[in-house]
C-alpha positions in Angstrom: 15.7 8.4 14.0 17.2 8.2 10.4 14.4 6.8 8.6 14.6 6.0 5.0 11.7 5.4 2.4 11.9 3.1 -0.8 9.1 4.2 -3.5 9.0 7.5 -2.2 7.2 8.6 -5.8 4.6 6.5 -5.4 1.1 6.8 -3.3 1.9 5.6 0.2 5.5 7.2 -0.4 4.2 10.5 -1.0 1.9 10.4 1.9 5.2 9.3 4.3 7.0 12.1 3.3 4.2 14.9 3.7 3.6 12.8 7.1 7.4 12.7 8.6 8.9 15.6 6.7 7.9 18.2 9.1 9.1 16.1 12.4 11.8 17.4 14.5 13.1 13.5 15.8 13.1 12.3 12.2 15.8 12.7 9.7 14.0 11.4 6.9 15.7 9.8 3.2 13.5 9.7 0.5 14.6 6.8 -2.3 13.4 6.0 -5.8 14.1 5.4 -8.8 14.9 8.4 -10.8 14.5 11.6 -9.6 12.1 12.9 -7.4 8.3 13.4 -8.4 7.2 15.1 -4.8 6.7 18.7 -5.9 7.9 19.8 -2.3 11.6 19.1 -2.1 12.5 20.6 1.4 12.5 19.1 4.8 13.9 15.9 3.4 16.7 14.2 1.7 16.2 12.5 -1.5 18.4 10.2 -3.1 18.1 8.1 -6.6 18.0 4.5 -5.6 17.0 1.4 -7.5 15.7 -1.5 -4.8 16.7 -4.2 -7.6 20.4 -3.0 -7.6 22.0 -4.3 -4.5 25.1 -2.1 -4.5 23.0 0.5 -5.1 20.9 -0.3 -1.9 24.8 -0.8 -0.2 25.6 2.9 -1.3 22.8 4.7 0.1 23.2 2.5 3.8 26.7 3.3 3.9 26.3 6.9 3.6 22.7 7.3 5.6 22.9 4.3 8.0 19.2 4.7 8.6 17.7 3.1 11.9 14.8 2.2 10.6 13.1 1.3 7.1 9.6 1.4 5.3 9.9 -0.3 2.3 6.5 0.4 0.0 8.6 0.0 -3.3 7.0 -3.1 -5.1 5.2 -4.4 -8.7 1.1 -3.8 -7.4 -0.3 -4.0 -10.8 -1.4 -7.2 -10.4 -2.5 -8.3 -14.1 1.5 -6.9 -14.6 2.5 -8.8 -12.9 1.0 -12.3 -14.7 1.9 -10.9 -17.6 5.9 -9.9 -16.2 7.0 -12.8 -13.7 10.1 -12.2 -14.0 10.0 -8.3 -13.1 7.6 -9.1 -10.4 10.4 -11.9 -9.2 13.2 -9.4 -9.1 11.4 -6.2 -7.7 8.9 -7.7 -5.4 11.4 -10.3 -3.9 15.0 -10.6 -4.9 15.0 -7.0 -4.2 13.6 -7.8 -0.4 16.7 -9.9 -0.1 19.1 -7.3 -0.8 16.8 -4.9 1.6 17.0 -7.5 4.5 21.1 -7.7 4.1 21.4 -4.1 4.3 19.0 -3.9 7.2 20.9 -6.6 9.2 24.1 -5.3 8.3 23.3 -1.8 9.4 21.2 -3.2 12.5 18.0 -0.9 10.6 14.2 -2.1 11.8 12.9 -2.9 8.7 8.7 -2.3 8.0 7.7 -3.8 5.2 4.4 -3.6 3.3 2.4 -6.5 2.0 -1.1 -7.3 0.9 -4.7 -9.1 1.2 -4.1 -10.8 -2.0 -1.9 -13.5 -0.6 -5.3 -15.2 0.7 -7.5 -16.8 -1.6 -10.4 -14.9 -0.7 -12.2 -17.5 0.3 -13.2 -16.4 3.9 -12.2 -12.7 4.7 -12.0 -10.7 6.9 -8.9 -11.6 7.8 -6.7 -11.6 11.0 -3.3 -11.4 11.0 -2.7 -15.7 11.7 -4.6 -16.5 8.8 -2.9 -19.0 6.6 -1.9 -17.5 3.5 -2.9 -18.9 0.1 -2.3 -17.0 -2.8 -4.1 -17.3 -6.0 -2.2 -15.2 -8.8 1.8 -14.8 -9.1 1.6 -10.7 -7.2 -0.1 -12.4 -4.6 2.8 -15.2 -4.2 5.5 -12.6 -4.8 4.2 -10.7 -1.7 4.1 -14.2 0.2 7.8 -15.0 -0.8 8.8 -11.8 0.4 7.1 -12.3 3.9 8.8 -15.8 4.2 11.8 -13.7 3.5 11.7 -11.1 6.0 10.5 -14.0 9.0 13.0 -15.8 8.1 15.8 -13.0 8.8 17.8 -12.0 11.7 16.8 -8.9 11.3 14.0 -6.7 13.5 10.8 -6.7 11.7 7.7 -5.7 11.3 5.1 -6.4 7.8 2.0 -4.2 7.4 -0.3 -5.7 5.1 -3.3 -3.7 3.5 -6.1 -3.6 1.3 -7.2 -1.5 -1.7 -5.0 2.1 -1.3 -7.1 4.9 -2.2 -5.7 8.3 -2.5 -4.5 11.2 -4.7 -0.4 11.7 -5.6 0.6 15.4 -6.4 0.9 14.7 -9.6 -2.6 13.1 -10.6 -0.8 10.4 -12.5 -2.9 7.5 -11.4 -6.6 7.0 -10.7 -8.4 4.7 -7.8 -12.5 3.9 -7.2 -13.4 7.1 -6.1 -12.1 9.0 -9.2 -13.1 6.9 -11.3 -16.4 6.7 -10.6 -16.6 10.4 -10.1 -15.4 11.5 -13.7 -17.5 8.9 -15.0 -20.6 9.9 -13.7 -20.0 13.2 -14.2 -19.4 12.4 -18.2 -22.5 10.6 -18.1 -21.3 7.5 -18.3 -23.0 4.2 -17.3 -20.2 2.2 -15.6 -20.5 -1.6 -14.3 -19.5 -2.6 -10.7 -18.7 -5.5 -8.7 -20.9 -6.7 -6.2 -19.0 -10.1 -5.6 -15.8 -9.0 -4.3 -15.5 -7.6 -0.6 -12.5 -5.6 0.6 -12.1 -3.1 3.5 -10.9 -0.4 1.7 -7.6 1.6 2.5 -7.1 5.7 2.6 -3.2 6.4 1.7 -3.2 8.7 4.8 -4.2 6.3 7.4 -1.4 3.4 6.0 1.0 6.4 6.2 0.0 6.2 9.7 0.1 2.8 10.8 3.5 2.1 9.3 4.6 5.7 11.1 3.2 3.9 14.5 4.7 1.0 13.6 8.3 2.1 13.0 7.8 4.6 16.5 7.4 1.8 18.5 9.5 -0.7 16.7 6.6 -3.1 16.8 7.5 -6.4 15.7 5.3 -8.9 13.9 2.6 -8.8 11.2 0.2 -6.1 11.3 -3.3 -5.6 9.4 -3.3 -1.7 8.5 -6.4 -1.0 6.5 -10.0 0.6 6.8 -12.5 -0.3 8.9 -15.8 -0.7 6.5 -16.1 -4.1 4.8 -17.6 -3.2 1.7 -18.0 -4.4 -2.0 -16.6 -2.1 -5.1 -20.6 -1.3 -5.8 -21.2 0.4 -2.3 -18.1 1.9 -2.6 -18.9 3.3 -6.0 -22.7 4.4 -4.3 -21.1 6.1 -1.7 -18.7 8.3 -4.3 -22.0 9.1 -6.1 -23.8 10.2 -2.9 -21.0 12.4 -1.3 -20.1 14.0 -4.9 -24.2 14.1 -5.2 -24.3 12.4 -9.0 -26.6 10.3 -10.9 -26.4 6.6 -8.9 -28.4 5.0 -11.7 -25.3 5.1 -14.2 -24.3 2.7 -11.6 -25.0 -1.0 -13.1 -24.9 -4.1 -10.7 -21.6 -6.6 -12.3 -20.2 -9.2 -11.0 -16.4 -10.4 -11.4 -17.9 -12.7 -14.3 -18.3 -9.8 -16.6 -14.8 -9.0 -16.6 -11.4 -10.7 -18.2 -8.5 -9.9 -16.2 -5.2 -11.6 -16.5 -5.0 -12.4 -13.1 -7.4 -14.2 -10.4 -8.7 -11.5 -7.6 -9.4 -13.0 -4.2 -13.4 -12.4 -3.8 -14.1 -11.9 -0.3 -10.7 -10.3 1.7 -10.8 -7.4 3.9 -8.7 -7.3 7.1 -9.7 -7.8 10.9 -7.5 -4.5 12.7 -8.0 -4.9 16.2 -4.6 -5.7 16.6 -3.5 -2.7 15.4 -6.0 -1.1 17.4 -5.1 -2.8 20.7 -1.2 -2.7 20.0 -0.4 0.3 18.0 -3.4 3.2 18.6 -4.3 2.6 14.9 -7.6 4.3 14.1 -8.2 4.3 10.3 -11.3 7.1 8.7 -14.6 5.8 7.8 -15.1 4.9 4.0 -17.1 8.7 3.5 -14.3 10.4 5.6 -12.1 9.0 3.0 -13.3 10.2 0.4 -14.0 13.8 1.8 -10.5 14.0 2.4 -9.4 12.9 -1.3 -12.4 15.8 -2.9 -10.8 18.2 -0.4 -7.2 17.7 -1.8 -8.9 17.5 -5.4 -9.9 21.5 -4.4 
């Protein structure tokens, strides 16, 4: 299997290539932008490549002719992308045009991620036939890109997730449990939602199901994310009791108190049993998550 990676800097990219690096029936590619951010460089091959550029994209096919794709390279800051439509456009779905030629053209399987937030939130958990309706412009990019990808000739799979959590080597960007952590540990009171529900996702375990995707070449639409349905509030509680700090810093919100640029679905979260059934996919539990994450913090 020559397998190649785009966003390979970034947090489910990094966990890919600490997952496949090691395997014997993997020849692995590693592509970014830029150059690469993974502090381990062996057992890999990385090369510079910009998803927006389609000769770029035409390059590294012809030289690699990869078998199979996982494409995690994307705009996910989603007030960004209200406030940048046009870069959300281009990298979040022209540039899934120019990764669909290059898969059909070099016959690759192509797994693609995607997200909760093209539903409205308006009655999650959610099963894969859900019918999408997205309520900010990320949430429609990641729908166009899906009507993309069906719509090809080429072999396909989309996993869609909820809420990553995890740490990249480089400690360059933050998620719930961290947050909350340094917060309470500064003594800081912090307010947290209690009207939004999501079944949050560790970094490791989407590794995972996109690796047990792209094994079996399982075509179709996938939910890959945790398995405890849970508001921001008890995810926040749970970080305080695991890292044993002061839960009454805590303050009940709701998404009222805040003014974001764009709308957030309230009530998402994902229904996996397909993934279950089909693929073997067995995500950690919320705590388990977060054990893993302080242990890599050690």
């Amino acid at each position: 299997m020559k397998l190649l990676i785009t966003g390979s800097n970034g947090l489910l990219g990094q966990k890919l290539v600490q997952l496949l690096k090691g395997k014997k029936e993997v020849e692995l590619i590693a592509t970014a932008v830029g150059e690469n951010r993974l502090p381990d460089k062996n057992g890999y091959i990385f090369e510079s490549m910009d998803v927006t550029n389609p000769t770029d994209i035409q390059r590294v096919f012809k030289q690699h002719q990869p078998t199979h794709v996982i494409h995690t390279a994307a705009m996910t800051n989603v007030d960004q992308c209200e406030e940048d439509e046009a870069g959300c456009e281009l990298l979040n779905v022209t540039a899934v045009k120019y990764l669909v030629e290059a898969c059909s053209k070099y016959n690759s399987f192509l797994c693609h991620l995607s997200t909760d937030f093209i539903f409205d939130g308006e009655n999650g958990p959610y099963d894969e036939n859900a019918k999408a309706n997205p309520i900010s412009i990320y949430g429609e990019s990641k729908l166009k890109a899906e009507e993309i990808i069906i719509a090809s000739k080429t072999r396909w799979a989309i996993a869609r997730t909820v809420l990553v959590f995890g740490i990249v080597a480089d400690m360059s960007r933050t998620n719930i449990i961290l947050w909350v952590k340094k917060s309470l540990e500064d003594g800081k009171e912090i307010k947290v939602v209690t009207d939004q529900f999501r079944t949050p996702t560790l970094a490791e375990d989407l590794a995972m199901g996109c690796w047990l995707i792209v094994q079996k070449e399982a075509e179709g639409i996938f939910n890959i994310s945790g398995k405890d349905f849970l508001t921001p509030y008890e995810m926040a509680i749970k970080t305080a009791d695991f890292f044993k700090l002061d839960k009454s810093l805590i303050q009940i919100a709701d998404s009222s108190t805040f003014t974001q640029k764009a709308k957030r679905p309230p009530r998402t979260g994902f229904d996996i049993s397909k993934a279950r059934m089909v693929l073997g996919y067995e995500p950690h539990s919320f705590e388990e998550g977060i054990k893993l994450v302080a242990a890599q913090l050690v």
